[in-house]
C-alpha positions as CSV (number, residue, x, y, z in Angstrom):
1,X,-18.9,16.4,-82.8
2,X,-21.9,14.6,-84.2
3,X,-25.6,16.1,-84.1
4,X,-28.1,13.6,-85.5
5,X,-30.9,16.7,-85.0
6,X,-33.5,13.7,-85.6
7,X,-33.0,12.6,-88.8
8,X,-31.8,9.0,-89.5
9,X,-30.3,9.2,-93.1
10,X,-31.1,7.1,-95.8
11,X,-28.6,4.9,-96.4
12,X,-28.4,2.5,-99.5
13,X,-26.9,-1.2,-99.3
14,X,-26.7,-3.3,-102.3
15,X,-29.9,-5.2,-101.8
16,X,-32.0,-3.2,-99.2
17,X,-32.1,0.6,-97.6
18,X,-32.2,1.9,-94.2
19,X,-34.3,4.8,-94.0
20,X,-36.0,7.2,-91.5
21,X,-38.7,4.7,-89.4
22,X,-42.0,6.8,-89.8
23,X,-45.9,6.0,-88.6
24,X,-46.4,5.0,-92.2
25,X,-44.7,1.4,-91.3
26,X,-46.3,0.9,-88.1
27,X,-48.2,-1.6,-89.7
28,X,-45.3,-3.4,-91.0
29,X,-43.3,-2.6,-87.6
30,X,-45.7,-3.8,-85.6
31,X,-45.8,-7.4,-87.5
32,X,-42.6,-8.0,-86.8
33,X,-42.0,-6.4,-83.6
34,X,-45.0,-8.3,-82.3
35,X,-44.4,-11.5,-84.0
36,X,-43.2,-14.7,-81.2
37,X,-40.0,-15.1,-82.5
38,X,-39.1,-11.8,-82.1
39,X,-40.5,-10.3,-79.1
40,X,-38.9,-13.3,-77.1
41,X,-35.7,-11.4,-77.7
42,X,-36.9,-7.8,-77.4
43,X,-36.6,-7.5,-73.8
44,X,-39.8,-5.6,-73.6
45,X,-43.6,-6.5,-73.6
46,X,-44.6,-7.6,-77.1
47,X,-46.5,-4.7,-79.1
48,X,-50.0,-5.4,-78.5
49,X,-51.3,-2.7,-81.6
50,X,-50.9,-0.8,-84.5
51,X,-51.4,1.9,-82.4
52,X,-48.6,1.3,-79.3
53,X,-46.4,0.9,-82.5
54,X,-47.0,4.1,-83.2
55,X,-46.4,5.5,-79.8
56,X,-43.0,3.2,-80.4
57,X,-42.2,4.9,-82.9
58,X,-43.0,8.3,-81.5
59,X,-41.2,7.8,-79.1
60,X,-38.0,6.6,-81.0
61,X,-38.4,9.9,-82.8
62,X,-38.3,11.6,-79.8
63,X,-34.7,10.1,-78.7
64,X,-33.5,11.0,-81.8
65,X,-34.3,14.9,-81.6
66,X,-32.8,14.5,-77.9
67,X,-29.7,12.9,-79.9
68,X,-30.3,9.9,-77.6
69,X,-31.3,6.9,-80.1
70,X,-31.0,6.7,-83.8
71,X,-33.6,3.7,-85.7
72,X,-34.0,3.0,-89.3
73,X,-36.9,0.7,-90.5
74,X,-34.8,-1.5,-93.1
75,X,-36.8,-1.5,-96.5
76,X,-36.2,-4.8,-98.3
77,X,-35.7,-5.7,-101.9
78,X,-39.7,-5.3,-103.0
79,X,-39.3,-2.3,-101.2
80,X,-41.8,-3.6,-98.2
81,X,-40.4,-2.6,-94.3
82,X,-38.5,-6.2,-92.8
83,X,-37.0,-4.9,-90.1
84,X,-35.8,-1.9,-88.0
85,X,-32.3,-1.5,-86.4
86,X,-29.8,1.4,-85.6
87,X,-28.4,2.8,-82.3
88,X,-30.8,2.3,-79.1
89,X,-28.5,4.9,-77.5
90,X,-24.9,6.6,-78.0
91,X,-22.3,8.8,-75.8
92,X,-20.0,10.9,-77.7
93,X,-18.0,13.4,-75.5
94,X,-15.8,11.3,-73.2
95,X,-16.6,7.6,-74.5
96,X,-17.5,7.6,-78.5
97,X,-19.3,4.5,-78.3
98,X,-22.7,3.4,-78.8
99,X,-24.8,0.5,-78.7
100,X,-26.8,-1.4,-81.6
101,X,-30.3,-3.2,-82.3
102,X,-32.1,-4.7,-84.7
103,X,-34.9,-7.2,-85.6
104,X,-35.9,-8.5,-88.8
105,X,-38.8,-10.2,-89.8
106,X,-38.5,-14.0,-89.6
107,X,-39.6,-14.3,-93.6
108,X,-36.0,-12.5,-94.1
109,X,-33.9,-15.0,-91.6
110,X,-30.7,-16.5,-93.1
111,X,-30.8,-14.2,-96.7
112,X,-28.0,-11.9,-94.9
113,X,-30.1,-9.0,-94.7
114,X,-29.4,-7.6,-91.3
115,X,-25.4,-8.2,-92.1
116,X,-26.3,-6.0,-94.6
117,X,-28.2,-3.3,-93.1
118,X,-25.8,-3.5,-90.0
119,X,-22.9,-3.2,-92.0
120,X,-24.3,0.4,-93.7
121,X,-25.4,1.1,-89.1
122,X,-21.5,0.0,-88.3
123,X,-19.9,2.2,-91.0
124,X,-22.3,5.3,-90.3
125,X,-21.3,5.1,-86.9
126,X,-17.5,4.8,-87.4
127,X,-17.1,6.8,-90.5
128,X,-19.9,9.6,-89.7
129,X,-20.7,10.0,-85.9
130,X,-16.9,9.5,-84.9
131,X,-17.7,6.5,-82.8
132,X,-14.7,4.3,-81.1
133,X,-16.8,1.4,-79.6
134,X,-20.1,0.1,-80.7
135,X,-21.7,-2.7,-78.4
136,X,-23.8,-5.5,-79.2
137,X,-25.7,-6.6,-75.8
138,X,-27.4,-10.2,-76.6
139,X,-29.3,-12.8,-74.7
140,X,-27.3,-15.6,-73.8
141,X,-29.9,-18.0,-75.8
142,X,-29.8,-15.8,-78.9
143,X,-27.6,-17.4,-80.7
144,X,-28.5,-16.1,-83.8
145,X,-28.0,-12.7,-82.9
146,X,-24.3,-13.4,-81.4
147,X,-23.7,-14.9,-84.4
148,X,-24.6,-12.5,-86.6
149,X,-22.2,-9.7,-85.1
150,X,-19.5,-12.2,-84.4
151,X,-20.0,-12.2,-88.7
152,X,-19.2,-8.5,-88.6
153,X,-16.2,-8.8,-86.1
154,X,-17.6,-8.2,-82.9
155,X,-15.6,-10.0,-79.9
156,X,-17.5,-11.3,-76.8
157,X,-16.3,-9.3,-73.4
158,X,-18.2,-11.5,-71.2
159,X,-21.3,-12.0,-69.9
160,X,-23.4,-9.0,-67.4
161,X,-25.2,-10.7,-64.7
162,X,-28.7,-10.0,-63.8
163,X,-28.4,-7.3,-66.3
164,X,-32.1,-6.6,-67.3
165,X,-35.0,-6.6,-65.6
166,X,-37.8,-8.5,-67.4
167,X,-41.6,-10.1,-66.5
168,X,-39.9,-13.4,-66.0
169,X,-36.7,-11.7,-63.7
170,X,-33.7,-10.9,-63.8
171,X,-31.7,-11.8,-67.0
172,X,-28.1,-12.0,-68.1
173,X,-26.7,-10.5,-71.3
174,X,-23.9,-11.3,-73.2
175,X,-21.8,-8.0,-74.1
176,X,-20.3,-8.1,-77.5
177,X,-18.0,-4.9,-79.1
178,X,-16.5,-3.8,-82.6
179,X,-13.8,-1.0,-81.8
180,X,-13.2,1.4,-84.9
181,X,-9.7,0.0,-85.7
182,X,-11.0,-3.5,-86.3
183,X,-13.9,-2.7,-88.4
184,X,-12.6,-3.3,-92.0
């Protein structure tokens, strides 16, 4: 069975890498994380520091070593940090599925990066953690996002109602899902 033991490989796409998200690009992080367009999608507070990035980031770290989460920061072509995404949470024994997230900096919207660096997340978690399932939950508005993983293959399953809990209230989330024997 799979045992992440905190370390988010590196993995190498043809334009861009995923690597191991680190305080040294909480700076770069916290741009984008922060930035309007976004946050609005984040389903969390927007990043008010360099310094709650950090603690972000620490605190993805963490999950990792508790083989809870698994986050790359996504290192673009002139080798700056655009993005993170990876696996906000995974179950092995008795499911094999897990659930994926990214953001990208608005700069890098529409170049196919994030098909790119969620490809490398989708065939990491097929080919190397064993997974059966990997979910995509989106906000109904976001259709960029749906989009984008209907582009890799997911399939929409329907819509969970009142499914998060946000400052504005209760929101709905479309639920999107690759199985293994679909993906290429």
């Amino acid at each position: 069975m799979y045992i992440c033991n905190g370390v988010a490989p590196t993995l190498i796409g043809k334009r861009l890498k995923l690597c191991a998200m680190t305080t040294e690009h909480a700076s770069s992080l916290f741009q984008v994380w922060s930035h309007p367009e976004v946050s609005l999608w984040l389903g969390a507070p927007a990043l008010s520091s360099i310094d709650e990035t950090k603690q972000l980031i620490a605190l993805l770290s963490q999950m990792a070593q508790e083989e809870e989460s698994l986050r790359w920061s996504i290192i673009g072509p002139g080798e700056e940090v655009i993005g993170s995404c990876g696996y906000n949470h995974w179950q092995l024994q008795g499911a094999y599925r897990g659930e994926i997230g990214c953001d990208l900096s608005p700069a890098f919207w529409g170049l196919g990066y994030m098909k790119e660096a969620l490809g490398l997340v989708l065939d990491y978690g097929f080919n190397i953690m064993g997974l059966n399932r990997i979910e995509a939950l989106c906000h109904p508005e976001n259709i960029r996002a749906e989009r984008l993983v209907n582009a890799l293959g997911f399939q929409k399953e329907g819509v969970l109602r009142q499914y998060r809990q946000t400052t504005s209230g209760f929101q709905d989330i479309t639920l999107l899902a690759l199985l293994s024997g679909d993906w290429r």
